[in-house]
C-alpha positions in Angstrom: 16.6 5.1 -21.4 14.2 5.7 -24.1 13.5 9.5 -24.9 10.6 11.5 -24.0 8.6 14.4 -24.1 8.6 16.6 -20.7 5.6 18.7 -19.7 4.8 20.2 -16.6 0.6 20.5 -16.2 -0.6 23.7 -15.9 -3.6 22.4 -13.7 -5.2 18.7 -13.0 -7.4 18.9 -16.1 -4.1 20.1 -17.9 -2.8 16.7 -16.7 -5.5 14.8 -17.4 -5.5 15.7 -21.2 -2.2 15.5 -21.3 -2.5 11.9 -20.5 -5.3 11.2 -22.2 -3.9 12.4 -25.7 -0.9 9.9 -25.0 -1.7 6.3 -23.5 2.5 5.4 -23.4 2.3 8.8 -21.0 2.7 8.8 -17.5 2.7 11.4 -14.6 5.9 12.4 -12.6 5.7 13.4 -9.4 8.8 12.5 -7.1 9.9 10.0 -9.6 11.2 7.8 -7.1 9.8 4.3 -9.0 9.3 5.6 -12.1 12.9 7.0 -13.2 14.2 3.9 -11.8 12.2 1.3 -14.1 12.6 3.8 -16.8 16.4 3.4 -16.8 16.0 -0.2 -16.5 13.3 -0.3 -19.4 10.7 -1.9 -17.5 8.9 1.4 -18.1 9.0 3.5 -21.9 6.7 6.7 -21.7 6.8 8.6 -24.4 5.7 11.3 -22.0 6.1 12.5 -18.8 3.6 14.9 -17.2 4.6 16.4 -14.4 2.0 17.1 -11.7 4.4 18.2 -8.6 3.3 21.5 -8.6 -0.1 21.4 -8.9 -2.2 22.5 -5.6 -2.8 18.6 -4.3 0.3 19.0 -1.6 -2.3 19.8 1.5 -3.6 17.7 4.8 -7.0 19.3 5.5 -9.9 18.4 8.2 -13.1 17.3 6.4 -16.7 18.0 7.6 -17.4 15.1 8.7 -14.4 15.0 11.0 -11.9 13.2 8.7 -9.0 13.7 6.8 -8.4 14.7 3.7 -4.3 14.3 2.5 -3.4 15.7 -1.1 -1.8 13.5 -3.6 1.3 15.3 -3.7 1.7 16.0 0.1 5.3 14.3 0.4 6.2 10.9 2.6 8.0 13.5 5.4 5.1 16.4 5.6 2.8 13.0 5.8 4.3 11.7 8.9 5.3 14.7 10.6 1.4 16.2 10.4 0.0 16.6 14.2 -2.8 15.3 12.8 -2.0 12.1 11.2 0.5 11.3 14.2 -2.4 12.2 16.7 -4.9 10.4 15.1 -3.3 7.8 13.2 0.0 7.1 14.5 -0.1 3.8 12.8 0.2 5.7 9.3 3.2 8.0 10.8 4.7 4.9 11.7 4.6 2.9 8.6 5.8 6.0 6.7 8.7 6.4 8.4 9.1 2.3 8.3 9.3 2.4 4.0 12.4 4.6 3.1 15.4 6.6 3.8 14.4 10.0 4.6 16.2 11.3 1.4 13.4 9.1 -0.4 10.3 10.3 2.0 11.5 14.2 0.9 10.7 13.5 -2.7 8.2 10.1 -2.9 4.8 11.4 -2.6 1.6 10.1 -1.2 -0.2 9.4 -5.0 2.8 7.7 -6.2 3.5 5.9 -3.4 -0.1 4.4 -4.2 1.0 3.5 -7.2 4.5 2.0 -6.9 4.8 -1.5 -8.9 6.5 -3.9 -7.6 10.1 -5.0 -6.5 10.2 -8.6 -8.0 13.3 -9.1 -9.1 11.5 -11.0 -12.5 9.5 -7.8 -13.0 12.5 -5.2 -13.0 14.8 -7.5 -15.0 13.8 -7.5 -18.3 15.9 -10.3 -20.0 13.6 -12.6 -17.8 9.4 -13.3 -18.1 6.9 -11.9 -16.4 3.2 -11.6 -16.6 3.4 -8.3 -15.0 5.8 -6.8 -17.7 4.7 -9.1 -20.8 1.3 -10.5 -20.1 1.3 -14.3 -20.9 4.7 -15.0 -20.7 5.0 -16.9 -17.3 5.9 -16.5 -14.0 9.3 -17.5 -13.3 9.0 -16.9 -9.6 6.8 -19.7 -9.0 9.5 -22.4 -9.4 12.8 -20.1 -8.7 13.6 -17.2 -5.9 10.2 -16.4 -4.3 11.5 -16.0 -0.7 9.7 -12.5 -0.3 6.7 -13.2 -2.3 3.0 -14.0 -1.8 1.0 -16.3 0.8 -2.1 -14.6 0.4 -4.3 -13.9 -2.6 -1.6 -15.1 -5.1 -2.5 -17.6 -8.6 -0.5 -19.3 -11.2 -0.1 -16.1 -13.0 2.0 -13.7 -10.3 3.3 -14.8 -6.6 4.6 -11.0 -6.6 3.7 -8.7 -3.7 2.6 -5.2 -3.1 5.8 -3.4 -1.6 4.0 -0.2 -0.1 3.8 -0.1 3.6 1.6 3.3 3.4 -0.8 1.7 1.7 -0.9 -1.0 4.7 -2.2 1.5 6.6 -4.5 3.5 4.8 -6.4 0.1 4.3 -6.6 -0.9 7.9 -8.0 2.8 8.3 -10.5 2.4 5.1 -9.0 5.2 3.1 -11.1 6.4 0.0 -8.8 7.3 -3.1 -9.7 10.2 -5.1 -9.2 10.4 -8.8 -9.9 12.8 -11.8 -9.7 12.0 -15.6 -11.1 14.2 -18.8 -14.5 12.6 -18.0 -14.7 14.0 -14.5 -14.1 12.6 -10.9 -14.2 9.5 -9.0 -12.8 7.7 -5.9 -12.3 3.8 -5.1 -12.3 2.7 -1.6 -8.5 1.7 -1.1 -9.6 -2.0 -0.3 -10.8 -2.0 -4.2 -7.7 -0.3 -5.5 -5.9 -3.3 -6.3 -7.3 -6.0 -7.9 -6.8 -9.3 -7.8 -3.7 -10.8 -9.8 -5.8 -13.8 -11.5 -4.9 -13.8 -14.3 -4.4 -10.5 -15.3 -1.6 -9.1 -13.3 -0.4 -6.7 -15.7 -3.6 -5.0 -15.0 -2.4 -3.5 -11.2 -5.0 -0.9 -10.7 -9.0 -0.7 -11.1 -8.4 3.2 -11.7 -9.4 4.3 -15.4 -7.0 4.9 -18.3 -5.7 7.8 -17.7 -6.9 8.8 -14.3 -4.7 10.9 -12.0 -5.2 10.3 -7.9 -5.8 13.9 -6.4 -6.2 12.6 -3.0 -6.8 10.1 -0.2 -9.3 10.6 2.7 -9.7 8.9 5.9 -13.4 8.7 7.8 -13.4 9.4 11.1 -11.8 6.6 12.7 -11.9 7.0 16.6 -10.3 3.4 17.1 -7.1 4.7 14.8 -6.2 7.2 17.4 -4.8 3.6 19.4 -2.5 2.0 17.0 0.2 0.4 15.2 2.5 -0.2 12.6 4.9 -3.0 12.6 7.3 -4.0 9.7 9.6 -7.0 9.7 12.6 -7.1 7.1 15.5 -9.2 6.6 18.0 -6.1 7.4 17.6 -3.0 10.3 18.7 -0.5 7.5 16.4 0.7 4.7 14.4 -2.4 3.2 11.2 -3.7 1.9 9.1 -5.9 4.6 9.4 -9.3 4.5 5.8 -8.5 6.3 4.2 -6.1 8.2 1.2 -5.6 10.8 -1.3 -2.6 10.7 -3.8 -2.9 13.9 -5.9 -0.6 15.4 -7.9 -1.6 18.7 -10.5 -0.4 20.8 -10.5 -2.0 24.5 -13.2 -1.3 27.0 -13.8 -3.7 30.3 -11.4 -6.5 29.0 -13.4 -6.8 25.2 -12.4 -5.5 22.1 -14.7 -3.4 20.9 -13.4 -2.4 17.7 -10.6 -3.6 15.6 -8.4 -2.6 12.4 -6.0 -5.1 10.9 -4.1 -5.7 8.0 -1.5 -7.3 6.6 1.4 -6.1 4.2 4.2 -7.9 1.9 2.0 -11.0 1.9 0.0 -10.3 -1.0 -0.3 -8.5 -4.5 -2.5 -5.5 -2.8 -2.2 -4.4 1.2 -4.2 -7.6 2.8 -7.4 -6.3 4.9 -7.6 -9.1 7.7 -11.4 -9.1 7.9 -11.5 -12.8 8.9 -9.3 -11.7 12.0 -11.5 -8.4 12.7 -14.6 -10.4 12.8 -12.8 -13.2 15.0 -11.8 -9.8 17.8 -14.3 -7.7 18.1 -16.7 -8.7 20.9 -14.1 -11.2 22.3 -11.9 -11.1 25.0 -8.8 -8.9 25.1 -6.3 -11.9 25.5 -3.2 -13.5 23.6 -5.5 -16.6 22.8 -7.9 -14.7 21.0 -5.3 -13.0 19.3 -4.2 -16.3 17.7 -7.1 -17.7 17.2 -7.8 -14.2 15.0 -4.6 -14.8 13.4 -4.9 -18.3 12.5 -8.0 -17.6 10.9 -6.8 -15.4 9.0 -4.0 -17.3 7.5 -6.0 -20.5 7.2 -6.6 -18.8 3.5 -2.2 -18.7 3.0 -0.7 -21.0 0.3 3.1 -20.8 0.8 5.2 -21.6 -2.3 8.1 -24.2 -0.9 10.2 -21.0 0.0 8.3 -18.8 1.4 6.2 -20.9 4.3 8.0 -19.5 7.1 5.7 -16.2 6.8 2.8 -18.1 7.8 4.0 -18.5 11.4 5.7 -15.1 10.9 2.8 -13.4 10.4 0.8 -15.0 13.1 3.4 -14.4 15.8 3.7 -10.4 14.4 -0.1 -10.3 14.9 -0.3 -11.4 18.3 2.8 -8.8 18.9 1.3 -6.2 17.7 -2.6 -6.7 19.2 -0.5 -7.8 22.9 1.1 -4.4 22.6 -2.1 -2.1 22.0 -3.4 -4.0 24.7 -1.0 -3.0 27.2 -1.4 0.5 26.3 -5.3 0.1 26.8 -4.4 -0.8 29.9 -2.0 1.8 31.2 
């Protein structure tokens, strides 16, 4: 591991200016991703600030009836909030679905934003990858790509996102919150993550040096019926081989409102908008639930490998959607 300079921030413009003297800097928080790519080199800071202390660890009401969860609020406060879990059970649930609870107790809600990939071409550095070394190929495209992109992908990265958070909070159309030395922003979360192209090394639309102070969620009133649903290749601890965020809204045997997206199919948590606009006003039935599915993954271009998450995905989205429906119904 490379050595570093350690500083704790004193406040979020503290941070901020930390950062901003020091592009090879990066923020600490639980350090759950980063220490790990730092002792396999993928990452070399020269500095780390640490923000976990700073007043961002909070899950407040908003005026307007949302929610408004602090960047540092940990994985287990997250999901055990009687707030998320009552309005949002979907988000409880794909918390709880993406680590061991030893992992939830330190990862936090910021940096689980901002994890990078599991691609084993990304974290080994004797191989290429566009990710880690823009322009030097992406050997996943003709090797082991068995977990890897159907949706959104191009010649230069087949890698996907590996948050199942994030899944969620874009089915619930979270708004990210940011500050850097020239003041504050937010991103929707749909625009978070860009697309790969072909410049997949460039993972985030925040700006140089901007530090995520929170995520909100508007009032959602078809998130209080929900569900997250994560398939992996092992019941233990493991990334999703994909994963089914849906939200529905059932009155008189039509859908009325719908949430939907998809995860571990794509670079950035995959908003099924093609499937939402296929559900709402139609017919609360299993056919209409494929037929919202199959749209959807009309757009999927499986690598040779990797084709059995097309079907996958479409039986896991009539799952899910069948399952809301019978709770509608009861």
């Amino acid at each position: 591991m490379k050595e570093f300079d350690y500083r704790r921030a004193p406040d979020v413009l503290g941070a901020v200016t930390l950062l901003d003297a020091d592009p090879d800097a990066r923020y600490l928080a639980g350090g759950t991703n980063l220490v790990d790519l730092m002792k396999s080199g993928v990452e070399r800071p020269t500095r780390l600030v640490d923000v976990r202390q700073l007043p961002l660890d909070r899950v407040e009401s908003t005026p307007d009836g949302g929610l408004r969860v602090g960047a540092t609020v940990t994985n287990s406060d997250l999901a055990a909030h009687p707030d998320i879990r009552s309005r949002c059970p979907m988000l409880t649930q794909a918390v709880l679905a993406g680590a061991s609870g030893q992992l939830r107790n330190m990862a936090t809600v910021g940096g689980n934003l901002l994890q990078r990939t599991r691609c084993a071409y990304f974290t080994d550095t004797t191989k290429p990858c566009n990710k880690r070394d823009p322009g030097s190929g992406c050997p996943a495209l003709g090797g082991e790509h068995r977990n890897h992109a159907i949706l959104g992908a191009s010649e230069s990265c087949v890698a996907v996102h590996p948050s199942d958070m994030a899944v969620a909070l874009a089915a619930l159309d979270a708004v990210v919150h940011y500050e850097t030395v020239d003041g504050r922003g937010e991103l929707p979360l749909d625009q978070l993550y860009p697309s790969v192209a072909d410049t997949p090394d460039r993972e985030t639309a925040l700006p140089a040096g901007a530090l995520i102070t929170a995520v909100s969620l508007p009032p959602l009133p078809v998130a209080a019926r929900s569900r997250y649903r994560k398939v992996r290749e092992r019941a233990s601890y493991a990334f999703a081989i994909g994963s089914v965020a849906a939200a529905l809204d059932i009155r008189d045997g039509i859908v009325r409102d719908a949430r939907l997206a998809f995860g571990a199919v794509a670079s950035r948590p995959w908003r099924a908008r093609t499937a939402e606009r296929i559900l709402i006003g139609a017919p609360a039935t299993a056919e209409t639930y494929a037929a919202a599915a199959e749209a959807e993954l009309e757009a999927a271009r499986p690598l040779p490998h990797n084709g059995y998450k097309v079907p996958l995905m479409r039986n896991l989205t009539v799952a899910v959607l069948s399952e809301l429906d019978e709770e509608a119904a009861r």
